[in-house]
C-alpha positions as CSV (number, residue, x, y, z in Angstrom):
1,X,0.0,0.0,0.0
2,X,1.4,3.2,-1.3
3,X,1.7,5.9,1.7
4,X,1.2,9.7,1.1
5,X,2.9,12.4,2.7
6,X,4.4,16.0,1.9
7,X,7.7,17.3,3.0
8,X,7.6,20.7,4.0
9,X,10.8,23.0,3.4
10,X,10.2,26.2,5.7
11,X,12.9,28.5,5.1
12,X,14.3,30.8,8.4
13,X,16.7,33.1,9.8
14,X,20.1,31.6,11.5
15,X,18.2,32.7,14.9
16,X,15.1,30.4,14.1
17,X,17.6,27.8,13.0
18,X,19.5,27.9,15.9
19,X,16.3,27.4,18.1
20,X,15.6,24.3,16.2
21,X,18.2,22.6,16.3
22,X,19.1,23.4,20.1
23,X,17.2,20.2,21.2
24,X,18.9,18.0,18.7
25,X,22.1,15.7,19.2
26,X,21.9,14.1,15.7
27,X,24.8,15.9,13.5
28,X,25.3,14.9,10.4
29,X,29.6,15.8,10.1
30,X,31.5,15.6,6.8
31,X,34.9,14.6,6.2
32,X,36.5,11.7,4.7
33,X,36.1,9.2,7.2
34,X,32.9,7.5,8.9
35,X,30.2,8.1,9.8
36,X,29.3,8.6,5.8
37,X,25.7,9.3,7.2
38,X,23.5,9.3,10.5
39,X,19.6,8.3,10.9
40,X,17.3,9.5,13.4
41,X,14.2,11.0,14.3
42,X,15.8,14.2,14.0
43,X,19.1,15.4,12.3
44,X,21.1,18.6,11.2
45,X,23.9,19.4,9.6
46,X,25.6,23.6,8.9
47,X,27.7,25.2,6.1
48,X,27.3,23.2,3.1
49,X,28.8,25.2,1.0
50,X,30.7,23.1,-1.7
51,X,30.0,19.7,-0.2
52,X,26.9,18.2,-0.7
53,X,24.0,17.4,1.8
54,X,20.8,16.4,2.1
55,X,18.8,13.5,3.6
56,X,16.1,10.7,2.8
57,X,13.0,10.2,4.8
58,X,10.1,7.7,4.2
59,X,8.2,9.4,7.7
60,X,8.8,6.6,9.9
61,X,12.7,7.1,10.1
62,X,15.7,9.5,8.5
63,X,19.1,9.6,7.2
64,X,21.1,13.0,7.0
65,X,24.1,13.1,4.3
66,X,26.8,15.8,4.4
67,X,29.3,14.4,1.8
68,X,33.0,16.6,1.5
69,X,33.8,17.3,-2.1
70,X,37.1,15.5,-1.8
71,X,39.1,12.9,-3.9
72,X,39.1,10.6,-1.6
73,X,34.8,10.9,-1.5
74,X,34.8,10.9,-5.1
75,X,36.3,7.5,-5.1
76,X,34.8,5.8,-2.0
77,X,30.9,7.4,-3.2
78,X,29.9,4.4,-5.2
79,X,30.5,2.0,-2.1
80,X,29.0,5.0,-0.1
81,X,25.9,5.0,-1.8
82,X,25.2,1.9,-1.9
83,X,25.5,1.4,1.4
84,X,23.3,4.7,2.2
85,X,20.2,3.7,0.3
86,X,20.6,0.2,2.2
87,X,20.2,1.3,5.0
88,X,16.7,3.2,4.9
89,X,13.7,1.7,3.6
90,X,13.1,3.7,-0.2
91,X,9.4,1.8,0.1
92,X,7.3,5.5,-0.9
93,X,10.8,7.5,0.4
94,X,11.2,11.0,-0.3
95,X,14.3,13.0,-0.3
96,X,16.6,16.3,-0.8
97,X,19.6,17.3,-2.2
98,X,21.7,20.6,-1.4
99,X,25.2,22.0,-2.8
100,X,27.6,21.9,-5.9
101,X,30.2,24.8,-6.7
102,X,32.0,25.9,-10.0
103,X,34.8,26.9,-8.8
104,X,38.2,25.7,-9.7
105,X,39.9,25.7,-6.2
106,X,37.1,22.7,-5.5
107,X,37.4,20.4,-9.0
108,X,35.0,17.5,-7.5
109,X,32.4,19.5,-6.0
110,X,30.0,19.4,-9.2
111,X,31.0,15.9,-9.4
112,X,30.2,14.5,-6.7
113,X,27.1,16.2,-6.0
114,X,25.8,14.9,-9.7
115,X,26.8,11.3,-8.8
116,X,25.4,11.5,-5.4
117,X,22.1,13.0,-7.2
118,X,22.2,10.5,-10.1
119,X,22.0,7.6,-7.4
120,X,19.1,9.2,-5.6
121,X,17.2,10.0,-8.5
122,X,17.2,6.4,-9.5
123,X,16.1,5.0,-5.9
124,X,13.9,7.8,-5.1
125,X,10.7,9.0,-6.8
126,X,10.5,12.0,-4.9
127,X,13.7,14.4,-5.0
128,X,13.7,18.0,-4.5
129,X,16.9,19.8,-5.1
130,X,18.7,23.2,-4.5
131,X,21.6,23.1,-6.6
132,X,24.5,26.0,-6.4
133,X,24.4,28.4,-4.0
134,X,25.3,31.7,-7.1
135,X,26.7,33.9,-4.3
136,X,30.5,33.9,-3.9
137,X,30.2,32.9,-0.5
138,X,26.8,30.8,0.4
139,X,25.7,28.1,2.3
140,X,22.8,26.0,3.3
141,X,21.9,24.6,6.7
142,X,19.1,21.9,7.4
143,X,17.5,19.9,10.1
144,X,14.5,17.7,9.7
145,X,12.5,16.3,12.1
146,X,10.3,12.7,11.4
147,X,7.7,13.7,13.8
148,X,6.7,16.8,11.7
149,X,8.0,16.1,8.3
150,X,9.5,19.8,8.2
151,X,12.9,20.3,6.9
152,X,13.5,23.4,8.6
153,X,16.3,25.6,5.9
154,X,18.5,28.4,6.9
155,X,20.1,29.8,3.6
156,X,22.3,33.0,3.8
157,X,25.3,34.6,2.1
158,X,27.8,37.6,2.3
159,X,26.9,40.2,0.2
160,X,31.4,40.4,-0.6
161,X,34.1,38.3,-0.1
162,X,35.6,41.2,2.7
163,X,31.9,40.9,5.0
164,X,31.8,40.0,8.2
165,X,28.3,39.3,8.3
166,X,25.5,37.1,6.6
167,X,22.8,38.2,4.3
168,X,19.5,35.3,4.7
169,X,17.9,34.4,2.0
170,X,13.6,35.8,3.5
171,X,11.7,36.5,0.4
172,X,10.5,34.3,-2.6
173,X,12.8,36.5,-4.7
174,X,15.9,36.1,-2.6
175,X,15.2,32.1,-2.8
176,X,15.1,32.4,-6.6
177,X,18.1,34.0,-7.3
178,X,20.5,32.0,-4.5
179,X,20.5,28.6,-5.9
180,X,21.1,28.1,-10.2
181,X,18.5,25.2,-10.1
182,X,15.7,24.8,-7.7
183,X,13.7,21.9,-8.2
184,X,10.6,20.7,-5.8
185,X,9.2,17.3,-6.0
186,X,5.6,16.5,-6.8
187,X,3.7,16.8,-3.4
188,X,6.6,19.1,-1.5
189,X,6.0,22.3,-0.1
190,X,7.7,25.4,0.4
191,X,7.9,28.3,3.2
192,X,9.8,31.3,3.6
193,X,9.2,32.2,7.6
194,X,6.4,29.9,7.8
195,X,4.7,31.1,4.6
196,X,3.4,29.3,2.3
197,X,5.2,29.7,-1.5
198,X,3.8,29.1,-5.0
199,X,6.3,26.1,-6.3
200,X,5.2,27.1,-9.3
201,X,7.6,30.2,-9.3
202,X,11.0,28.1,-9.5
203,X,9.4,26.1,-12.5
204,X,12.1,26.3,-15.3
């Protein structure tokens, strides 16, 4: 029996974010050595900037990814994968992908992300996907919690290379034109400080 449910991706502020997550234990770290992933009822993970993140729910369990765009992930993601989407039942899953950057300082960003991507979008009917932060310096946190199938999104940026501070992405506008490809799966939903969105306006 096929079971229906909707993710819901609520865009915040880093203050919001930070009152999310201050309850939950379940980080998701990156580097080259395990843990590759984590599963939970909850989980989080911060800066993903050129790596690239995400997670795979099917509502009755979890599993956060925050994969470092490295040579040494680029050769062990196969194995990685595999092992990944064994270790959550895919039975009606639904899932998100974050990250990617062009830049030539980080040569297997873009590559990895794609193979990571290309692997979920074979197990997974379900995908939504922010791809490429466009500002020079960007990143996207995320925590999602089971019980409320809410993936709760902080998304921010300096405005220059020599700011101190971050810019967060608030408005439908500002969403738009910080990522090069926004996609949102059949059935997902999207807030910006608990407001509803129209999906329709990050149709290619």
């Amino acid at each position: 029996m096929e079971v229906s449910f909707k993710s819901k991706y609520n865009f915040v502020d880093i203050h919001e974010f930070r009152k999310v997550t201050r309850r939950c234990f379940n980080y998701v770290p990156f580097g080259n050595q395990e843990p590759y992933f984590i599963k939970g009822p909850q989980i989080f993970t911060e800066e993903v900037r050129t790596c690239s993140g995400g997670l795979i729910t099917n509502l009755v369990e979890t599993l956060g990814y925050h994969a470092l765009d490295s040579l040494i992930m680029e050769e062990l993601l196969p194995e990685i994968m595999q092992k990944m989407l064994g270790a959550i039942n895919l039975e009606n899953a639904r899932g998100m992908i974050v990250g990617s950057k062009d830049l030539r300082s980080r040569p297997y960003s873009k590559s990895n992300f794609s193979c990571i991507r290309e692997y979920l979008e074979k197990n997974i009917k379900n995908l939504t996907v922010f791809r490429e932060h466009t500002h020079e310096i960007g990143e996207t946190n995320f925590h999602y919690d089971v019980k409320t199938d809410i993936c709760t999104i902080c998304s921010r940026y300096k405005l220059g290379p020599h700011m101190a501070f971050y810019k967060d992405v608030d408005t439908p506008a500002e969403l738009k034109e910080a990522y090069k490809e926004i996609k949102i799966a059949d059935g997902d939903e999207l807030y910006i400080r608990g407001k509803k969105v129209d999906t329709k306006l990050f149709q290619p």
